[in-house]
C-alpha positions in Angstrom: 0.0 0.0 0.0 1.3 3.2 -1.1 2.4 5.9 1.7 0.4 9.5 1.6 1.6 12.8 3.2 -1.0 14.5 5.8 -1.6 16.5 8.4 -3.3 16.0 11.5 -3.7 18.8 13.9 -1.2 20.6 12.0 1.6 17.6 12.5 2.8 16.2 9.2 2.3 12.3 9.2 2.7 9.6 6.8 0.7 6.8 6.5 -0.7 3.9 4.2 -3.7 5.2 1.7 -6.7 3.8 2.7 -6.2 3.7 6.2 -9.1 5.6 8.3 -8.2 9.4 9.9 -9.0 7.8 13.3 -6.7 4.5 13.0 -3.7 6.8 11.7 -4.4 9.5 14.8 -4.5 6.6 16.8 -1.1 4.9 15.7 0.2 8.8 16.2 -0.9 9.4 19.9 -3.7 11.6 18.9 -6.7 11.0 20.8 -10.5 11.0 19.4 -12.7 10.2 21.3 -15.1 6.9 20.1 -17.8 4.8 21.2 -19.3 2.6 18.7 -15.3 2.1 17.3 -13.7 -1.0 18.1 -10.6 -2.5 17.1 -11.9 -6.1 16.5 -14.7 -5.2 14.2 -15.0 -3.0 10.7 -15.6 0.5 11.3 -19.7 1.6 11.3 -19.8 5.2 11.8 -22.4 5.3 13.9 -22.2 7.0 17.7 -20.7 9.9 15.6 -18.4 11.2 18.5 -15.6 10.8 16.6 -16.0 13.5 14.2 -13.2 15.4 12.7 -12.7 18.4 10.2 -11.4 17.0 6.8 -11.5 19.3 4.3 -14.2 21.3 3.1 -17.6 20.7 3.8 -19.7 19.1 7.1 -18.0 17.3 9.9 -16.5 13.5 8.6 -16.6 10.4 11.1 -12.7 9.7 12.0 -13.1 6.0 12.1 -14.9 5.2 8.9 -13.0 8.2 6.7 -10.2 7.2 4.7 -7.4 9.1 4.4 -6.0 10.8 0.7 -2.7 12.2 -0.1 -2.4 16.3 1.3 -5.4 15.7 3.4 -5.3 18.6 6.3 -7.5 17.3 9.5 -8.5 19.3 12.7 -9.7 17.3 16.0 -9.9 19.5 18.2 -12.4 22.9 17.6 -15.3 24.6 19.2 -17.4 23.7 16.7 -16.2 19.5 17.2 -16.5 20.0 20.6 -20.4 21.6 20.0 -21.1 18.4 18.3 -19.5 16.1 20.2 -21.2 17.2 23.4 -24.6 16.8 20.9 -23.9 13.6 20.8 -23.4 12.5 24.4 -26.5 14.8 25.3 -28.7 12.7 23.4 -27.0 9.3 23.7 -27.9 9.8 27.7 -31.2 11.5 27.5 -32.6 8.2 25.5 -32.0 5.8 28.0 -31.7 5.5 31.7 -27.9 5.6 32.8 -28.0 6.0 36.3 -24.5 5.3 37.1 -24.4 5.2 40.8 -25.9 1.6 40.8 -24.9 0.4 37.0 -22.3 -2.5 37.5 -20.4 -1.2 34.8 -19.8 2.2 37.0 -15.7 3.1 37.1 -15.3 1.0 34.0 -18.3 2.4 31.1 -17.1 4.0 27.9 -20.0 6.5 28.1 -19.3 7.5 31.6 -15.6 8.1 31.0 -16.4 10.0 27.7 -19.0 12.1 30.4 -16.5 13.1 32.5 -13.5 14.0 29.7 -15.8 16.3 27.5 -17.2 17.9 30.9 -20.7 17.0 30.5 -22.7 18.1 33.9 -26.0 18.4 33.6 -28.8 17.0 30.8 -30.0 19.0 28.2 -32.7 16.4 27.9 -33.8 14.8 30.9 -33.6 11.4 31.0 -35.2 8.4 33.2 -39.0 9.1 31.3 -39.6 5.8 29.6 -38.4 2.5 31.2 -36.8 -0.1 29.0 -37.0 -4.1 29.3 -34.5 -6.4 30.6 -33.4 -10.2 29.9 -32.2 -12.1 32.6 -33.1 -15.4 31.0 -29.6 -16.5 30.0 -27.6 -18.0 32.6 -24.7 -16.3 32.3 -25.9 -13.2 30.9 -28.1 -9.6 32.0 -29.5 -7.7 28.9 -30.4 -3.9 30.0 -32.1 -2.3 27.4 -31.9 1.2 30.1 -28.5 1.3 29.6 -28.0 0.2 26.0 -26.4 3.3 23.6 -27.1 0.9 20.4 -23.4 1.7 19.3 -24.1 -2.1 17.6 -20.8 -3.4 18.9 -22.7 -6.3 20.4 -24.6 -7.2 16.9 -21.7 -6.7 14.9 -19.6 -8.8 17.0 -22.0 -11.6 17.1 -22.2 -11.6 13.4 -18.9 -10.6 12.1 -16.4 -11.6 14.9 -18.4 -14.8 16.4 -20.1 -16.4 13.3 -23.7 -16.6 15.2 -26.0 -13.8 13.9 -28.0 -14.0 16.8 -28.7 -10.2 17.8 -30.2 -7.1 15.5 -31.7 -4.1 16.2 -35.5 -3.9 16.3 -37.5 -0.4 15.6 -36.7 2.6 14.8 -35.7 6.1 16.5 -36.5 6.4 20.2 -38.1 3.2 20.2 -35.0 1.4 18.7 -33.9 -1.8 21.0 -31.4 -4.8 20.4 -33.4 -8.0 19.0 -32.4 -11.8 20.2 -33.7 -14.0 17.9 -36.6 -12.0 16.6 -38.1 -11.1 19.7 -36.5 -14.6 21.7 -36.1 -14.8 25.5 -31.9 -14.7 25.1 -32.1 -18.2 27.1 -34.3 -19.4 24.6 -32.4 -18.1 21.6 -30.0 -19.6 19.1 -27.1 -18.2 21.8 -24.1 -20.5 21.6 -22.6 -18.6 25.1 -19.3 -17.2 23.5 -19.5 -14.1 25.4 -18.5 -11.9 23.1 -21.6 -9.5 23.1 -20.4 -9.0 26.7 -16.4 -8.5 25.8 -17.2 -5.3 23.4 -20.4 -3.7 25.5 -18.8 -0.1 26.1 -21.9 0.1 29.1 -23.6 -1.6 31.2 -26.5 -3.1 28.8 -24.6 -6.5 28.8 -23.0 -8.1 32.0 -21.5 -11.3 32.9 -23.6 -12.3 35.9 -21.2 -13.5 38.0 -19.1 -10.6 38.0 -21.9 -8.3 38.7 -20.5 -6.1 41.7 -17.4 -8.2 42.8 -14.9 -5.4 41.2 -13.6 -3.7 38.0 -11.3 -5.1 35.6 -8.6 -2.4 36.8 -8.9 -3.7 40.2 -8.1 -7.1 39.1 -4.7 -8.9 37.7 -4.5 -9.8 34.2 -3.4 -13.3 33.3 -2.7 -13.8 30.1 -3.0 -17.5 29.4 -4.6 -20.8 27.2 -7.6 -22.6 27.5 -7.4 -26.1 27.7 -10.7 -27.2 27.7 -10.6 -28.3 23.9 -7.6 -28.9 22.0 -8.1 -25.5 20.1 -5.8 -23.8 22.7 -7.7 -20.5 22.8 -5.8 -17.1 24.3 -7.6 -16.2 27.3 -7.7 -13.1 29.2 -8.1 -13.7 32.9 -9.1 -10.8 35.9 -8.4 -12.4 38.9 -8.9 -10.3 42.0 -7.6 -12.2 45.3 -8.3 -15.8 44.4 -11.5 -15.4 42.6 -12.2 -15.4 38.9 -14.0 -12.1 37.9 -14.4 -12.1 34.1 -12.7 -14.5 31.5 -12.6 -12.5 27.6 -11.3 -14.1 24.5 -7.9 -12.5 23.6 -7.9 -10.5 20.9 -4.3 -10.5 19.9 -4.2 -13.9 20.0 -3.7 -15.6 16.6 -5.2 -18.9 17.2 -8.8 -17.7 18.2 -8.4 -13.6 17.6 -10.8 -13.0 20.2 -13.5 -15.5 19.9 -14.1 -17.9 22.8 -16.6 -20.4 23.2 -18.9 -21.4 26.9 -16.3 -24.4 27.6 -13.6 -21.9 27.9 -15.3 -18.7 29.2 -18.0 -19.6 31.0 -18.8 -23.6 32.3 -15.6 -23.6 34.5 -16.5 -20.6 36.7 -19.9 -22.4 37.2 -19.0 -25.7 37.8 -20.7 -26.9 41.1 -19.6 -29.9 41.2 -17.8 -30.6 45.3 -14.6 -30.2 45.7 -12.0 -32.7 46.8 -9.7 -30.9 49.2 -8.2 -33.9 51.5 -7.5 -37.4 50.8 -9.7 -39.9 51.8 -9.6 -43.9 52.2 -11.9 -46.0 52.2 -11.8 -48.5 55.4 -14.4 -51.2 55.9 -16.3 -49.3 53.5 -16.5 -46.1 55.5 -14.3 -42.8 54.3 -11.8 -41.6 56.3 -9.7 -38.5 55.6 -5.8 -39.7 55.4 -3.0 -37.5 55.5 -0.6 -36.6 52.7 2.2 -38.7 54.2 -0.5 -42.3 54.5 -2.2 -41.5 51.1 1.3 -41.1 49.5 2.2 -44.8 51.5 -0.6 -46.4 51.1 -0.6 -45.7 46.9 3.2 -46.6 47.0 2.3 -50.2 48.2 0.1 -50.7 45.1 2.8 -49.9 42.8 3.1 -53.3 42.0 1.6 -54.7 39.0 -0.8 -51.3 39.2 -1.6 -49.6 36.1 -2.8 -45.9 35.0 -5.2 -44.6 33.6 -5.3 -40.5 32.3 -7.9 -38.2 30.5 -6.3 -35.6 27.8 -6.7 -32.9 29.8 -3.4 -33.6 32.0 -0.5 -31.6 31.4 2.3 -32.9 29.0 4.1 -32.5 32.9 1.9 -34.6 34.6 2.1 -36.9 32.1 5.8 -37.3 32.6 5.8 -37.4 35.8 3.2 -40.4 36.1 5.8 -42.3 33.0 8.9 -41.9 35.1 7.1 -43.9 38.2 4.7 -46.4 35.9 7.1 -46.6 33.0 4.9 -48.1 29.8 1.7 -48.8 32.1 0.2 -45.7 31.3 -2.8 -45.3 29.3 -5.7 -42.8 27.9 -9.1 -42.9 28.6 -9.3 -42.3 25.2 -8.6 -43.7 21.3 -5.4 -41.3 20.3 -5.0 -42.0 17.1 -6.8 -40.0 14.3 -9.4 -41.8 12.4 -7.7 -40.1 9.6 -4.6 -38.0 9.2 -4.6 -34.7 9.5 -3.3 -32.8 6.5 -5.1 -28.9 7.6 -4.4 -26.7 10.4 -7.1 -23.9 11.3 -5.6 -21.5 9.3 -6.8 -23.6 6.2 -10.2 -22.5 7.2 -9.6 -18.7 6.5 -10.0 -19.1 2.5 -11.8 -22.2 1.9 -14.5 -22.2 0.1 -16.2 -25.1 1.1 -16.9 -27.2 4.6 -17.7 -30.1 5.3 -18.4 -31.3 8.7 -19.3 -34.8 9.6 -20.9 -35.8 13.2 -19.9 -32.1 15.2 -22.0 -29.8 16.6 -19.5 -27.1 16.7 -21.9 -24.7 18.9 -21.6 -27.0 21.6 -18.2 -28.5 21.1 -15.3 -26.7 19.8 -17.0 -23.8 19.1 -14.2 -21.4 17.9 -13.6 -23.8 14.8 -17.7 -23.3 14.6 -16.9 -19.2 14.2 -14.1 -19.4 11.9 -16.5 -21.5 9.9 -19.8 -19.9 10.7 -18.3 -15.8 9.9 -17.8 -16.9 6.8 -20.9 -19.4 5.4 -23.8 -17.4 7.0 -23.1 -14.6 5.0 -22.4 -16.7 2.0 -18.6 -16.7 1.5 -18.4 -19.9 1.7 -20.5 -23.5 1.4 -21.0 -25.6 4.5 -22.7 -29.0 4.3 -23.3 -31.1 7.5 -23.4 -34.8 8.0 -24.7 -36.1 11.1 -27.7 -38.8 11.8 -28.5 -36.8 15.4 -29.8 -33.5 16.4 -27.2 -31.3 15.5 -27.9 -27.2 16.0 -25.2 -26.5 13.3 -27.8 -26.9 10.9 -29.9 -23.9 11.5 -26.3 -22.3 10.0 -25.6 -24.7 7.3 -26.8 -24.7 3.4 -27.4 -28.7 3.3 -27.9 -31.2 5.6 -27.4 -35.1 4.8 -27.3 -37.8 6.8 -24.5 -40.6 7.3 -26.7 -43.0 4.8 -26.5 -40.1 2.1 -23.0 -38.9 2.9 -22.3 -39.9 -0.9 -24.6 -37.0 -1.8 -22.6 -34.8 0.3 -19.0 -35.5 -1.2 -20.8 -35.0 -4.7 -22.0 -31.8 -3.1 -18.3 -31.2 -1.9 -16.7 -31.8 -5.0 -18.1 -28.8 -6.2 -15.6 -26.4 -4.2 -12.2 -25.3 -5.1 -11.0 -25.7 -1.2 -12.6 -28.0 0.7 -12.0 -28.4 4.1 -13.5 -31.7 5.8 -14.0 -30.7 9.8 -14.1 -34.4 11.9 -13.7 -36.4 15.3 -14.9 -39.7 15.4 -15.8 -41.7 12.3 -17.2 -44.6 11.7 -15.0 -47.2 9.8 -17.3 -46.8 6.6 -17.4 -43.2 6.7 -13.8 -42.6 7.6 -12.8 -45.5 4.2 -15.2 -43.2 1.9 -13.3 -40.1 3.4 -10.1 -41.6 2.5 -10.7 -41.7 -1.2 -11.1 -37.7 -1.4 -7.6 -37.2 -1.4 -7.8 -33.7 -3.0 -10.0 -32.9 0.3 -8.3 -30.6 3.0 -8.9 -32.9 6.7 -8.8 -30.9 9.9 -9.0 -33.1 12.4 -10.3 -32.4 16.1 -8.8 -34.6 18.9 -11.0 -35.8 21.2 -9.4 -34.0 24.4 -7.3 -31.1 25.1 -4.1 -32.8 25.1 -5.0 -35.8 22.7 -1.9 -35.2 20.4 0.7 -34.8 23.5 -0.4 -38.6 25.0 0.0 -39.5 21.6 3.6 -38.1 21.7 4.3 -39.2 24.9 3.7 -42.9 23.5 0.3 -43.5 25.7 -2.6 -45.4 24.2 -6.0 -46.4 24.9 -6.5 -48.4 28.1 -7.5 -51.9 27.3 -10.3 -53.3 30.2 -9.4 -56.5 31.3 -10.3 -58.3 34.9 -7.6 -59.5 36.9 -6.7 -58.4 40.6 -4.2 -55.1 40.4 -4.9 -51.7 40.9 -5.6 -48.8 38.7 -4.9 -45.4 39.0 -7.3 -43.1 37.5 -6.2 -39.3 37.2 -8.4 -36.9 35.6 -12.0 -34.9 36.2 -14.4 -37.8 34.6 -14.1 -41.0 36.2 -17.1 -41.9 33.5 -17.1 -45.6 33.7 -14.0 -47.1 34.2 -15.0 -49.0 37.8 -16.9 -51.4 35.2 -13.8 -51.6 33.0 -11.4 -52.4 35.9 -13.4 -55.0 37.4 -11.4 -56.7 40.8 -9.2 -54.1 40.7 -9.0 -51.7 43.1 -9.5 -48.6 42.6 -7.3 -45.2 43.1 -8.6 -41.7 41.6 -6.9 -38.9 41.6 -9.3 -36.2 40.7 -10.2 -32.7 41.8 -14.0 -33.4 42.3 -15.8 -35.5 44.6 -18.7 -36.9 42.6 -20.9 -40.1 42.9 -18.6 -41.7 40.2 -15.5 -41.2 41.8 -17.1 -42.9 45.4 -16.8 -46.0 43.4 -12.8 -46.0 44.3 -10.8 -47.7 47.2 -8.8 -43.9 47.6 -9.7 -40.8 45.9 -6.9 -38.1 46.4 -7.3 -34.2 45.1 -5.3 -32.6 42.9 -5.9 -28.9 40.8 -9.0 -27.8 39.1 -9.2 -26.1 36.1 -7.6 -22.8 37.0 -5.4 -24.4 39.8 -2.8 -25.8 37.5 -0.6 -25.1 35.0 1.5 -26.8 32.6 2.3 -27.6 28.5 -0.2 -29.6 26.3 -0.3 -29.8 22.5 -3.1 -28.1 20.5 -4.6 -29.4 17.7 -2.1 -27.6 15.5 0.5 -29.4 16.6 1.5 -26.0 19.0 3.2 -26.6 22.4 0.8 -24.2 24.1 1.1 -23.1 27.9 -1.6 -22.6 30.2 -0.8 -20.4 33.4 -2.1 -20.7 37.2 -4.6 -18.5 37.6 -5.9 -19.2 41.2 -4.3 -21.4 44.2 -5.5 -24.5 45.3 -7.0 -25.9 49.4 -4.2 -26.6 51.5 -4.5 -30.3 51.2 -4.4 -30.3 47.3 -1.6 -31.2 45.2 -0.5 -31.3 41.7 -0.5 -34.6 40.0 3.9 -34.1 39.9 3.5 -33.3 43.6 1.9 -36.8 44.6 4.1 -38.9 41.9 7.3 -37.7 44.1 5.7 -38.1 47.4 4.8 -41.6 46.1 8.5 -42.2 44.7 10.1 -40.9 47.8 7.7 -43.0 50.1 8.6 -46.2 47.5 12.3 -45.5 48.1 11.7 -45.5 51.8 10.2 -49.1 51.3 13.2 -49.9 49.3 15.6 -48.9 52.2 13.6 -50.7 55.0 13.9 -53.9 53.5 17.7 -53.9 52.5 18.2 -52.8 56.2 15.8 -55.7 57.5 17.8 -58.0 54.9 21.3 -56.9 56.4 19.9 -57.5 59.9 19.1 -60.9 59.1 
């Protein structure tokens, strides 16, 4: 892009043609003040506090103006300051923003923009027409009172998330933000990403949990990885003391750019599942709480002959940790192996021109592969065509639907495309052999748990059931149902949740949630990905590392004893 000569406020700049005034005064230190701007989404022009002199003529939006070559702009004048005070006048006389008990006080775009262009008192008196609230969703408060219809929210539903679920209904005064065609939000098409929530400049949309519990600039920023999928999603995390206030997706991120899905932003902060916070044996078939020192005993006396079993979702640590004490008895909970090869990686799905997704519902499972698809078929970019025999909700999104039966259909349909990119998990053997012939297809495999591809480095396989009397450690958040798979064995689980399921073992032992431990796992991409600590675990819990080497140290101890008691003899 060619460079153009212009000046801003008097100060000559250069910049790219084509660039708008306000992302070149921006790049320059020069401040304009925005509302409706945002850097994720394309600019809309429509709050109109970012208005500039350029030239000749009435007063030009900064952020959807391009600049030209000798182009002279002023933001700063009494008659831009008239206008821009116009603006916020009007943009608080239409709805109710009574700041003293919004939960986006300290922390609101509007407000901020209120106190740096000195607006004190209304020119239109507000509070005359109450507006209607949602608070159907489960995670999330819709306050039409506070709502400045700047369309961040719509445009990064649609543009940014792939989902198209919110619009604007009426016109003028009367003007409100549609779900669904008039939808209770909890009712809606809503896949839960959150990102309606991420770019609200107010308080119109709020994460329920965080309501009241603090601002984001009286919280730490943690910059870290989801591993809830094997996407590996950037994630920004407020923590303020050891609490989780808000989780957003992270927008310089390449992998995800922002989007997030509920796995990752919003089902671990309400997982109510009770926590495991001190070992605890089973004797005579009554629990009794053990201390680190007998738990770490007792499991080193069933090393023998014992075997483990792990979910993906342990870190690439953990996992070789539990190989230097178990050596090759280590196994997955799950198949590792691909039903076919992989030959794409996500970035394949930024130009395809064609999708074709077999037995996934990605709005409820990986669901940031289901935006990068979605952002570009519901618009009609691209072609997406769904297989699946099930319910599947992807297909409210898709162009055709087939079932397994017709899935011949849908490679004909497929064959059509000039990149086709087939999106998978499991496959049946039939499907997967017809798959195999379509060679000139693009296959972007999704492992079946976060860390699928680092157990498939580190050598472990699929646990084989088998009844015989040993023990098996299980380690991992599912114990799903592996006490019928281990039949006469005993039972050890190392988990961080105390469920019915996990009742069924001899010794259940806590280790780190979610957000309580950190560690390397592999994405999907093939990336060696790190996820952070974001908050510290109950006294009695310990990382799956921790209780190998008490374990080890309490074998060795074993070891000692009895070459002393042999020497004796």
């Amino acid at each position: 892009m060619a460079l153009v000569k212009i000046k801003i406020d008097g100060k000559e700049l250069e910049a790219e043609e084509g660039k708008t005034i306000l992302k070149v005064a921006q790049a320059n230190g020069i401040e304009i003040p925005t509302l409706c701007d945002h850097a994720a989404l394309l600019p809309f022009g429509g709050c109109r506090l970012c208005v500039v002199q350029a030239g000749p003529g009435a007063l030009k939006p900064a952020c959807a103006t391009p600049i030209a070559s000798n182009m002279e702009v002023v933001t700063d004048s009494s008659e831009i300051r008239e206008a821009r005070m116009m603006v916020l006048q009007l943009l608080f006389g239409e709805r109710n923003h009574y700041c003293m008990v919004c939960e986006s006080t300290g922390q609101c775009e509007l407000q901020d923009l209120g106190y740096k262009l000195g607006l004190d008192h209304f020119e239109f008196f507000p509070y005359e027409k109450r507006f209607s609230e949602d608070v159907t969703h489960p995670y999330i408060l819709v306050d039409q009172n506070r709502c400045i219809l700047c369309r961040r929210c719509v445009r990064a539903c649609a543009d940014v998330g792939g989902h198209w679920v919110l619009g604007v209904k009426n016109r003028g005064y009367e003007s409100l933000i549609d779900i669904d065609m008039d939808a209770p939000f909890n009712d809606s098409s809503c896949t839960s990403c959150g990102l309606c929530v991420q770019v609200c400049p107010t308080g119109a949309l709020v994460d329920k949990r965080a309501s009241y519990l603090g601002r984001k600039d009286q919280a730490d920023l943690i910059l870290s990885r989801c591993d809830r999928c094997p996407v590996g999603c950037g994630l920004e995390v407020y923590r303020r003391s050891n609490y989780i206030l808000k989780i957003y997706g992270d927008w310089n991120c390449p992998t995800n750019g922002g989007v997030t899905c509920r796995l990752s932003r919003y089902a671990p902060l309400y997982d109510e599942r009770p926590r495991l916070s001190t070992p605890k044996l089973k004797e005579a078939g009554v629990w009794t709480p053990a201390s680190a020192e007998k738990t770490a005993r007792w499991m080193a006396g069933k090393l023998i002959n014992a075997e483990v079993v792990v979910e993906g979702s342990l870190s690439n640590e953990d996992l070789a940790a539990l190989k230097s004490l178990f050596g090759e008895r280590v196994f997955s909970l799950q198949d590792v192996a691909p039903p076919l090869p992989a030959t794409a990686k996500l970035q394949d799905l930024a130009d395809a021109d064609t999708y074709l997704v077999i037995g996934v519902d990605l709005n409820r499972e990986y669901g940031t592969v289901g935006s990068l698809i979605k952002r570009r078929t519901i618009p009609g970019t691209a072609k997406l065509i769904l297989v699946d025999d099930g319910f599947n909700s992807l297909a409210a999104s898709t162009d055709f639907v087939f079932s397994m039966e017709d899935l011949d259909s849908a490679l004909a349909e497929a064959r059509k495309g000039r990149k086709v990119v087939i999106v998978y998990s499991h496959l049946r053997e039939t499907v997967a052999e017809a798959l195999r012939a379509e060679s000139q297809f693009l296959r972007l495999f999704l492992p079946y748990e976060s860390n699928t591809l680092g157990l498939a480095q580190a050598g472990i396989g699929p646990h084989i059931a088998a009844d015989s009397e040993r023990t098996v450690f299980f380690v991992g958040e599912n114990l799903r149902d592996l006490k019928s798979r281990v039949r006469g064995a005993t039972l050890v689980a190392l988990t961080p949740f105390e469920t019915d399921e996990v009742k069924a073992a001899d010794l259940i032992v806590p280790i780190p949630a979610v957000f309580e431990s950190e560690g390397s796992f592999i994405s999907m991409d093939g990336e060696l990905l790190r996820k952070e600590r974001i908050l510290e675990p109950g006294e009695g819990v310990r990382s799956v590392s921790a209780w190998v080497a008490l374990v080890e140290a309490q074998r060795l101890q074993s070891v000692v004893a009895k070459g002393k008691q042999g020497g004796s003899q």
